[in-house]
C-alpha positions in Angstrom: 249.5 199.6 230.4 247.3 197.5 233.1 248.5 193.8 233.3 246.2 191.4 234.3 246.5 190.5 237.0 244.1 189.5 240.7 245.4 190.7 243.0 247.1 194.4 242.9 249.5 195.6 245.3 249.8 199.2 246.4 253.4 201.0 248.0 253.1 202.7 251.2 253.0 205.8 249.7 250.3 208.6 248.7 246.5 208.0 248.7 243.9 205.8 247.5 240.5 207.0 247.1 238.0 204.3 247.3 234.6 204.3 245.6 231.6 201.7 245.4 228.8 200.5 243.6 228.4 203.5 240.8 225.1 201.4 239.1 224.7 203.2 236.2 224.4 206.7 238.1 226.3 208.9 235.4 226.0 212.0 238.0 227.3 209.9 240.8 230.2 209.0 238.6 230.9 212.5 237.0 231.2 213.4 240.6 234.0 210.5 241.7 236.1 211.9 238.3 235.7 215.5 239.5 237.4 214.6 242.7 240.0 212.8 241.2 240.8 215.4 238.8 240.4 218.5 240.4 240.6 217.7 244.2 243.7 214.8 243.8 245.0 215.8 240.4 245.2 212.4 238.9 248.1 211.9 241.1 246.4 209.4 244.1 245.3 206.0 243.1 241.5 205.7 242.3 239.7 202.8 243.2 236.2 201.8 242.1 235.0 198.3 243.0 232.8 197.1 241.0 229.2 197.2 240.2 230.1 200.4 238.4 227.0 198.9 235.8 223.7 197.7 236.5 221.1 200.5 237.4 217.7 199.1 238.8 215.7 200.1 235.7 216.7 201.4 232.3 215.3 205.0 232.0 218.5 206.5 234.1 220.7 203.5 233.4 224.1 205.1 232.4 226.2 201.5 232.1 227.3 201.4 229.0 228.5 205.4 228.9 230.2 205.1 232.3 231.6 201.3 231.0 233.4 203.8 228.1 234.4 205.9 229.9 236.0 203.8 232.6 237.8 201.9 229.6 239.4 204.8 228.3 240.6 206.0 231.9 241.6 202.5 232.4 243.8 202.3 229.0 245.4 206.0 230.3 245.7 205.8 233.9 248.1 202.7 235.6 246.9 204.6 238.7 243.2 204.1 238.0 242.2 200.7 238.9 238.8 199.2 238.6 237.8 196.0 240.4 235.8 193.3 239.8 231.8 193.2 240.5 229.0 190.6 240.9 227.5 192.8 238.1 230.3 192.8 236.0 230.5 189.1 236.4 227.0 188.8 235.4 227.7 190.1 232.0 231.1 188.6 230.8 229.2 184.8 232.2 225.7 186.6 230.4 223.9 184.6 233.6 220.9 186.7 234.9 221.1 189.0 238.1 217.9 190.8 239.3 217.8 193.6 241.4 214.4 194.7 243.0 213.1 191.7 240.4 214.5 193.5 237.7 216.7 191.6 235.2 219.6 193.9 235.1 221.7 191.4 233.1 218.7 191.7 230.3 218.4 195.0 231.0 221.7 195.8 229.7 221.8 193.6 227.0 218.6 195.9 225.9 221.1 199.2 226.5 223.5 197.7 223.8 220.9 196.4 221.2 219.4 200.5 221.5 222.7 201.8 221.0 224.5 199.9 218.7 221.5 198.1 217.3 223.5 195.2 215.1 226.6 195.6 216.4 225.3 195.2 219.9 226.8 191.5 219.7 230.3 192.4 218.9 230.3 195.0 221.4 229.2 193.0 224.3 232.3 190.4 223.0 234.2 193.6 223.3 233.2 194.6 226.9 233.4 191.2 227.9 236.8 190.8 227.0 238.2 194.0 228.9 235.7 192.7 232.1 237.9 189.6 232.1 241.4 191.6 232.8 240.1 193.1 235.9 241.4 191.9 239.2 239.0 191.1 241.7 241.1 192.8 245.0 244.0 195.0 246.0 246.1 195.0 248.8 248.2 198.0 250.1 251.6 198.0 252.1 250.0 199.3 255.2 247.6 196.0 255.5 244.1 197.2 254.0 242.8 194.8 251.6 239.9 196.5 249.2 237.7 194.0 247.7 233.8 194.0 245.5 232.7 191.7 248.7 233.9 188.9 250.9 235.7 187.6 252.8 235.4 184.5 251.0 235.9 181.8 253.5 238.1 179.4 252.4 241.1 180.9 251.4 243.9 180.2 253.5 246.9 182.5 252.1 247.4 185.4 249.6 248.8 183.4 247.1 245.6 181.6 246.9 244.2 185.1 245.9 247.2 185.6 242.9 245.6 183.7 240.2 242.1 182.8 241.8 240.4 183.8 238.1 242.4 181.0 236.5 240.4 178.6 237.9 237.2 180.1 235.8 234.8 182.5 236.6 232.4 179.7 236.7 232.3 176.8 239.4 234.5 179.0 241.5 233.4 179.0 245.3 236.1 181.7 247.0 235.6 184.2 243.4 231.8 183.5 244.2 232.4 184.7 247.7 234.5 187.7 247.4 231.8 189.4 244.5 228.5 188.4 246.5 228.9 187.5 249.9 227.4 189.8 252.9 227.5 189.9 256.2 225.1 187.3 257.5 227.0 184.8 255.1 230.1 185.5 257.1 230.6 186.5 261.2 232.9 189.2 262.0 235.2 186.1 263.5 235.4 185.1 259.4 236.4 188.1 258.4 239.3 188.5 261.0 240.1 184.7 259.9 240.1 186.1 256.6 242.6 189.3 257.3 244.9 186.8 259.2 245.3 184.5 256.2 245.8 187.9 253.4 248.3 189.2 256.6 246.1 192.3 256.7 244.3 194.2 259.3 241.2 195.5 257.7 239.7 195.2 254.8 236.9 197.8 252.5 234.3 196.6 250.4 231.0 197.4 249.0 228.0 195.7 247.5 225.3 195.8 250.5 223.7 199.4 250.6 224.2 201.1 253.6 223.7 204.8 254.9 227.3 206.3 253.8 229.5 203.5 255.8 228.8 200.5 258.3 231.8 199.0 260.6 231.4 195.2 261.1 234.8 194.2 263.3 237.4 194.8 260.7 235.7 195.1 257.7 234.0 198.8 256.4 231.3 198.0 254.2 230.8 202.2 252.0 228.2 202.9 249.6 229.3 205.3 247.1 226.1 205.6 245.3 223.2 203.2 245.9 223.1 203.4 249.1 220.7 203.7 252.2 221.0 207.6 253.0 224.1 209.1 252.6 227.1 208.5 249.8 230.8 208.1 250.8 234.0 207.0 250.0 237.7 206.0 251.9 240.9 208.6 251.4 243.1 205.9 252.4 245.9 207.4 253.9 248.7 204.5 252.3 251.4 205.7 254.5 249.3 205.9 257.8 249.7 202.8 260.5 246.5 200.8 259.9 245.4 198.9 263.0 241.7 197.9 262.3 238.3 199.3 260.5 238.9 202.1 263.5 241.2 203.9 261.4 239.4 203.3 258.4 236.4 204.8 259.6 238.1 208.2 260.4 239.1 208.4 256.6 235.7 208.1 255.4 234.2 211.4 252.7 231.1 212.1 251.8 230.1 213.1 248.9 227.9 216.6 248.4 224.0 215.7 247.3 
């Protein structure tokens, strides 16, 4: 059973596969559980982080299916561990994100009345609820920290991390940052200001589509499924040295089209 908890912590030992930014894409996401089935066995760590909801329109939007089926993994699995998103946050604050100009946040709200037509209410309370016990990073023992987004800029130690939901989900600058912030909004000096602080020397996230993966200093920004070309994902070696995005890079998959 998953506690809740912000910040997870990872031993030096085994694998972690990293995935981003699913979006509704049910094929993309049968394809992430086929490699950790078949390929790792259940054994590694899977990480997704985030935005594993929210396609751009609603004729191919697969949220709510991949939402159950993540929730049942999540109840089975203490080694499957699901982050959150500035999509998931959209929905358990019901405050409007648009993608492309689309109202995704509507968008899904329009899945669940199709679905479950008057119970669509009490289901959203129910998805809410289990979006609220996600964390929103993890960190390993070999000094990767894996977040949605980020670096947030103001955070000056890990323990600041520990119980950063507790101050709301609303009205909270550093959970605002580390869900929606790209580069642009922070320098590559922020992020190694960032990694100093956590006492980590890189750090993964997603959110900003790229082709496959994109180095910025420290940081490796993947794009598991909505993404500018090509689709990847990190086999973190957790017992391997880690001395910057360097090694991360050499870890990075890619997924067959």
């Amino acid at each position: 059973m998953h506690k809740k908890v912000d910040l997870i912590r990872l031993p030096r030992h085994g694998k972690a596969i990293i995935v981003t930014d699913l979006h509704g894409n049910w094929k993309d996401f049968e394809k992430v559980m086929e490699l950790w089935e078949n390929i790792f066995h259940k054994e590694q760590h899977l990480i997704i982080t985030g935005d594993f909801i929210h396609a751009m329109g609603r004729e191919n939007d697969r949220s709510v299916d991949i939402l159950d089926a993540v929730m049942y993994e999540w109840g089975r699995h203490e080694n499957f561990h699901l982050l959150l998103g500035n999509h998931e946050w959209a929905t358990l604050t019901r405050l409007s994100v648009y993608k492309g100009g689309i109202n995704v946040t509507l968008n899904f709200e329009e899945l669940l009345k199709e679905k479950f037509q008057d119970d669509w209410e009490s289901k959203l309370n129910k998805y809410t609820e289990f979006l609220k016990k996600l964390p929103i990073a993890v960190i390993t023992a070999n000094k990767v920290f894996i977040s949605h987004a980020g670096p947030p800029k103001n955070i000056m130690s890990l323990d600041e991390l520990v119980n950063l939901t507790k101050k709301g989900y609303m009205d909270n600058k550093s959970l605002f940052e580390i869900l929606w912030c790209r580069h642009g909004d922070y320098t590559k000096k922020d992020v190694n200001r960032f990694l100093d602080a956590v006492e980590c020397r890189a750090m993964i996230v997603g959110h900003t589509p790229v082709n496959g993966c994109k180095q910025i200093g420290n940081q490796l920004v993947v794009s598991s499924s909505y993404s500018r070309g090509r689709k990847a994902y990190v086999e973190l070696d957790l017992e391997k040295e880690i001395h910057g995005a360097g090694d991360l890079k050499k870890m990075v998959k890619y997924f067959k089209e």
